[in-house]
TILOMI-459773 format. One record per atom (N, C-alpha, C): residue number from 1; residue in one letter; atom name; z, x, y. Coordinates in Angstrom, 2 decimals. Example, Ala and Ser with C-alpha at 12.3 -4.5 7.8 and 13.67 -1.06 7.14 Angstrom:
<atoms>
  pos  code  site       c3       c1       c2
    1     A     N     7.80    13.19    -5.69
    1     A    CA     7.80    12.30    -4.50
    1     A     C     7.80    13.20    -3.30
    2     S     N     7.08    12.85    -2.25
    2     S    CA     7.14    13.67    -1.06
    2     S     C     7.87    12.90     0.03
</atoms>
This chain:
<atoms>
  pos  code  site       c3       c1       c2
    1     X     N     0.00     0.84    -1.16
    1     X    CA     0.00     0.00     0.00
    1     X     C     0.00     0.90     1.24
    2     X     N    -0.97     0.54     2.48
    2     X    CA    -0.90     1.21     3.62
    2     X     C    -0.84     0.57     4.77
    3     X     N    -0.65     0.85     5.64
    3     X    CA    -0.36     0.02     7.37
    3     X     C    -0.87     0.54     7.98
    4     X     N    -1.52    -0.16     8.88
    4     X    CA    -1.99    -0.03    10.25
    4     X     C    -1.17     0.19    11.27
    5     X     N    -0.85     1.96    11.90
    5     X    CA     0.33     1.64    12.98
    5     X     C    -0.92     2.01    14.31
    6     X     N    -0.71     2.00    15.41
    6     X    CA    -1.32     1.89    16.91
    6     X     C    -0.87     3.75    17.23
    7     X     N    -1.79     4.39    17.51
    7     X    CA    -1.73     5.63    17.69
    7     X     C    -2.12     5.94    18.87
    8     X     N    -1.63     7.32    19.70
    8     X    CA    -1.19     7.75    21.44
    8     X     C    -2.28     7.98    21.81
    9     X     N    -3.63     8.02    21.20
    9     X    CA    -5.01     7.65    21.66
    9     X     C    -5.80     6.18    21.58
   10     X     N    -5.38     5.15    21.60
   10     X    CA    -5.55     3.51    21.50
   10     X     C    -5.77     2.94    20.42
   11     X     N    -6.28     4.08    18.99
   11     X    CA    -6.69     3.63    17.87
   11     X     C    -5.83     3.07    17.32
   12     X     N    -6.11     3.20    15.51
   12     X    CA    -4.60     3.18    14.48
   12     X     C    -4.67     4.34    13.58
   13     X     N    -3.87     4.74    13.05
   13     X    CA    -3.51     5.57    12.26
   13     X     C    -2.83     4.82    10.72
   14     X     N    -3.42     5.52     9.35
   14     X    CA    -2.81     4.52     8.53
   14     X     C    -1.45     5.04     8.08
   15     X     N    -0.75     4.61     7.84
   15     X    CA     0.76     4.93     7.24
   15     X     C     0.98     4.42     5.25
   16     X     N     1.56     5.37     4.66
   16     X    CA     1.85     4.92     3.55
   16     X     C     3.32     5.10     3.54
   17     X     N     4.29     3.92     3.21
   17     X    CA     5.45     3.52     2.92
   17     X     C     5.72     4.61     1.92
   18     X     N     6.76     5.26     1.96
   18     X    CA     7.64     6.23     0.47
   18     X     C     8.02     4.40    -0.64
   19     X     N     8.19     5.18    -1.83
   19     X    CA     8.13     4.19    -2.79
   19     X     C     9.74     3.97    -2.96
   20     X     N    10.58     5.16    -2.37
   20     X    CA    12.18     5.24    -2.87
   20     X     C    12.54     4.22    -1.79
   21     X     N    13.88     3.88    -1.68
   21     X    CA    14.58     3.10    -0.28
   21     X     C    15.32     4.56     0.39
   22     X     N    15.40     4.26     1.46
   22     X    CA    16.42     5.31     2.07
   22     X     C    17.94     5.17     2.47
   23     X     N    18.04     4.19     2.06
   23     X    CA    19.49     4.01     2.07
   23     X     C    19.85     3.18     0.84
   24     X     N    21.11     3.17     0.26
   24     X    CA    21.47     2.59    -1.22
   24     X     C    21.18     0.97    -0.91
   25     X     N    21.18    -0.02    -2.02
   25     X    CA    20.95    -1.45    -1.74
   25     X     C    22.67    -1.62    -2.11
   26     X     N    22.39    -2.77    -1.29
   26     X    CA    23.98    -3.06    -1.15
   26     X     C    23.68    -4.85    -1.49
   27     X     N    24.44    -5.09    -2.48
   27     X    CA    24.36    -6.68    -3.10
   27     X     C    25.66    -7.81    -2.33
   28     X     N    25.08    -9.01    -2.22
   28     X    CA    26.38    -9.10    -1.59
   28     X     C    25.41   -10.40    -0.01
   29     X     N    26.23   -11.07     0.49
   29     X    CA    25.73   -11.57     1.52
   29     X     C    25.50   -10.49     2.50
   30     X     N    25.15   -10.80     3.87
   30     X    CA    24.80    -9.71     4.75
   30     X     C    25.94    -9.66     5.53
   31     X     N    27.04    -8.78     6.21
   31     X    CA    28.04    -8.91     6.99
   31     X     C    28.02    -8.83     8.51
   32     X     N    26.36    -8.27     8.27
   32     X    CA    26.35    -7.89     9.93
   32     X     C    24.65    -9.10    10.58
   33     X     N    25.11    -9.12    11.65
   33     X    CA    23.45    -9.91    12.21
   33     X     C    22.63    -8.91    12.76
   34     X     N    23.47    -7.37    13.09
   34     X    CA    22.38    -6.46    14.06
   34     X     C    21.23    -6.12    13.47
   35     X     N    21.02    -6.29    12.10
   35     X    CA    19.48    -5.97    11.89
   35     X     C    18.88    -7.05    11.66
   36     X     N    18.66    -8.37    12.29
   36     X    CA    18.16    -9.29    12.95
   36     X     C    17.59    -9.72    13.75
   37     X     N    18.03    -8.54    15.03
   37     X    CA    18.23    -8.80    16.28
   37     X     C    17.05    -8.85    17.23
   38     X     N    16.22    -8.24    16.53
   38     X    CA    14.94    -7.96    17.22
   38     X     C    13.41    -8.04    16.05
   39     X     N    13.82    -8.78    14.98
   39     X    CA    12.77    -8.73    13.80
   39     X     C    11.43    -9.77    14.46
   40     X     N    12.06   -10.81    15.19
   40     X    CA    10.72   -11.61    15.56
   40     X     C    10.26   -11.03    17.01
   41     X     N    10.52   -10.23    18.00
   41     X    CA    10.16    -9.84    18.52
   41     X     C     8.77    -8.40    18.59
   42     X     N     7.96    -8.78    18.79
   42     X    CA     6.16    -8.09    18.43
   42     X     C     5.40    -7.88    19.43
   43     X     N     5.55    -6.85    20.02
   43     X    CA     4.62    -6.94    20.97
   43     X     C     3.55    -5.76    20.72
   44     X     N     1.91    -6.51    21.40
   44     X    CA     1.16    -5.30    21.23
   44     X     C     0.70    -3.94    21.92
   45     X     N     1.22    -3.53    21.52
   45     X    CA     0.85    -2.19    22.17
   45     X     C    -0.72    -1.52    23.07
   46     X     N    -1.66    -2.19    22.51
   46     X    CA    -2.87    -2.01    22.85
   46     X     C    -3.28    -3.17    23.93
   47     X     N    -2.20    -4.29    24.10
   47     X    CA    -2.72    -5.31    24.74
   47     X     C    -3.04    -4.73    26.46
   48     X     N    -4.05    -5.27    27.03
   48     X    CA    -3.57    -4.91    28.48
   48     X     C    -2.62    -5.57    29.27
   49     X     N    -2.02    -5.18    30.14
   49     X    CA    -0.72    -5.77    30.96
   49     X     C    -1.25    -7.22    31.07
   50     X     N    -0.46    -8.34    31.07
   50     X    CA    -0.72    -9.32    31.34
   50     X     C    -0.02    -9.75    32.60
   51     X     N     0.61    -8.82    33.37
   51     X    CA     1.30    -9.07    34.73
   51     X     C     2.18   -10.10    34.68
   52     X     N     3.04   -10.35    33.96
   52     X    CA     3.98   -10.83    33.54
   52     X     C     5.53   -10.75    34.40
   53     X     N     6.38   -11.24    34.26
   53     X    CA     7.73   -10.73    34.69
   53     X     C     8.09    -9.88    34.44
   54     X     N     7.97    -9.29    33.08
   54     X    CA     8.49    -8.41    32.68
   54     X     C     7.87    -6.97    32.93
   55     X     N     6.70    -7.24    33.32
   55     X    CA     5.62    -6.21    33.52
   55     X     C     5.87    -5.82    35.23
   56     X     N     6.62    -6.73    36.20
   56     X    CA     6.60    -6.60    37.37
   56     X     C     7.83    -5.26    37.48
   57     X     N     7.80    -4.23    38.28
   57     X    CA     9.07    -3.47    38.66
   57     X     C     9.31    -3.95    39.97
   58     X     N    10.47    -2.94    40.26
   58     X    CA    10.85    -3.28    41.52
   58     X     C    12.35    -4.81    41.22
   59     X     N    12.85    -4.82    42.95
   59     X    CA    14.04    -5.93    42.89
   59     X     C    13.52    -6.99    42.91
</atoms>
């Protein structure tokens, strides 16, 4: 399996996932919400500014 990540010249670059986990699996409900916190949040990188609020600086 490979991914498409967005690379510092506008293209993509493909990525292959390691097959091990990097941290042990832990069974059990989840205790914490922080790795939640930002999973539906996606933004594209290649998009052009859409001049947005968030895109505005300044007070």
């Amino acid at each position: 399996m490979s991914i498409r990540l967005p690379a510092a010249d506008g293209g993509y670059r493909l990525h292959r996932p390691c097959t091990a986990p990097l941290a042990p699996l832990v069974c059990g409900p989840a205790r914490s919400r922080r790795f939640y916190a930002a999973a539906h949040v996606v933004a594209d990188p290649l998009a052009a500014c859409a001049g947005g609020p968030a895109a505005q600086a300044g007070p």
